[in-house]
C-alpha positions in Angstrom: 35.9 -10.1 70.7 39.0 -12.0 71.8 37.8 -14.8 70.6 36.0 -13.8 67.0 34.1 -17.5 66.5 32.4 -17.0 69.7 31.2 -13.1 69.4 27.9 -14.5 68.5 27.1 -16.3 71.8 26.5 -15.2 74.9 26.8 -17.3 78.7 23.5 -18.5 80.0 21.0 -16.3 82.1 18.5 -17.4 84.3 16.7 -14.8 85.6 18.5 -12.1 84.4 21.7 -13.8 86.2 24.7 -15.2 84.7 24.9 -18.5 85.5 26.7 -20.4 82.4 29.9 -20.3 84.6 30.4 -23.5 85.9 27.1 -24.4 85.6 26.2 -27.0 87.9 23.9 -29.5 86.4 23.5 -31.4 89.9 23.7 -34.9 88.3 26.2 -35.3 85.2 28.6 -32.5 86.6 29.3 -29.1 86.3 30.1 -27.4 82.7 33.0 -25.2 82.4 31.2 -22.9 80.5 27.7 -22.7 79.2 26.1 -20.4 76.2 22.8 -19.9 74.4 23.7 -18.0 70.8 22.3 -14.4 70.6 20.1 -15.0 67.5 19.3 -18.4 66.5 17.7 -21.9 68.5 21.6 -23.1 69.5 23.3 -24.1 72.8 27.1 -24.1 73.4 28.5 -26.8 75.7 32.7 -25.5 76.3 34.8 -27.6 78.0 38.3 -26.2 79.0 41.0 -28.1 79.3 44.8 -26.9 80.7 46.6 -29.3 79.0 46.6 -32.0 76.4 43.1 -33.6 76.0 41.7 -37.5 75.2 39.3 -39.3 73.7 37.7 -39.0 77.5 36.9 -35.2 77.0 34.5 -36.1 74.6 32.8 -38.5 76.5 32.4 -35.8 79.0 31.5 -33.2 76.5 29.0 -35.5 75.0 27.6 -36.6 78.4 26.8 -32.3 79.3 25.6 -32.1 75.6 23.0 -34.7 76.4 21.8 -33.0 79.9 21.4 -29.7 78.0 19.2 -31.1 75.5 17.2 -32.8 77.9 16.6 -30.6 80.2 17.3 -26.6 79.0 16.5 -27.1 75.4 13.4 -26.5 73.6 12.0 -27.7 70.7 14.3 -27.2 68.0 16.9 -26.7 69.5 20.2 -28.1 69.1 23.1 -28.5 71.2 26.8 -28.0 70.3 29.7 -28.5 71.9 33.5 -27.7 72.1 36.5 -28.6 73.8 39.3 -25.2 74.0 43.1 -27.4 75.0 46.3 -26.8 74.4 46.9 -30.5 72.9 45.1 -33.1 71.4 46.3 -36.5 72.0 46.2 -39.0 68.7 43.1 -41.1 70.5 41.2 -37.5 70.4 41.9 -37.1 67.0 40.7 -40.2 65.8 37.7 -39.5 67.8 36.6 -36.7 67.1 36.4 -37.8 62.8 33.6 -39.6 63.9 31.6 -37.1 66.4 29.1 -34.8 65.6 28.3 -31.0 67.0 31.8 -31.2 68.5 34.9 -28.8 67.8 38.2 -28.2 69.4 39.8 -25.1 69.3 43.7 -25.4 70.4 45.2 -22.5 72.4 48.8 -21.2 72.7 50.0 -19.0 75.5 53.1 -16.7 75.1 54.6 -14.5 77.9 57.0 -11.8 77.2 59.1 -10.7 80.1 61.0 -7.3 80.6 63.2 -5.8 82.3 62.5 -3.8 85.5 64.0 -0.3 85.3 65.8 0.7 88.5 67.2 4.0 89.6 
């Protein structure tokens, strides 16, 4: 719910585990995060990123995307992918006009301080 565009997808289970944390793919890398949508044939590849991100997040995205599909997706199944940063550099932009199955979602973080009450 905190994130409404993703209510609709849940992280991967193997065996009644949850394993689309970090999934480790042994070969191509691990993927931050890894989902399967509840309802339709659709897989999720989210890459999270702490700062600003470049045209070499999608090259990484890209290269997970093409792991999934190869080796956890079935027929008919497609495989999406997208990159959660706080930034995205001009080279990502340009990028990512050209590239399909991939989003970016940009996040903010706010703190709000208060005062500590002493007696």
């Amino acid at each position: 719910d905190a994130i409404p565009e993703l209510k609709d997808w849940q992280l991967f289970e193997q065996d009644g585990d949850i394993v689309g944390f970090e999934y480790n793919t042994n070969t191509v890398g691990r993927i931050d995060l890894l989902a399967h949508h509840k309802t339709e044939k659709r897989w999720l590849v989210i890459e999270l990123k702490r700062a600003q991100s470049s045209d070499k997040t999608i090259g990484q995205v890209l290269r997970y995307m093409g792991w999934v599909d190869q080796n956890l997706a079935e027929d008919g199944e497609e495989v999406f992918g997208l990159i959660v940063s706080h930034s995205a550099d001009k080279a990502m932009q340009y990028a990512m006009k050209h590239t399909k199955n991939i989003d970016i979602m940009l996040y903010d973080v706010q703190f709000k301080l208060e005062k500590v009450i002493t007696f």
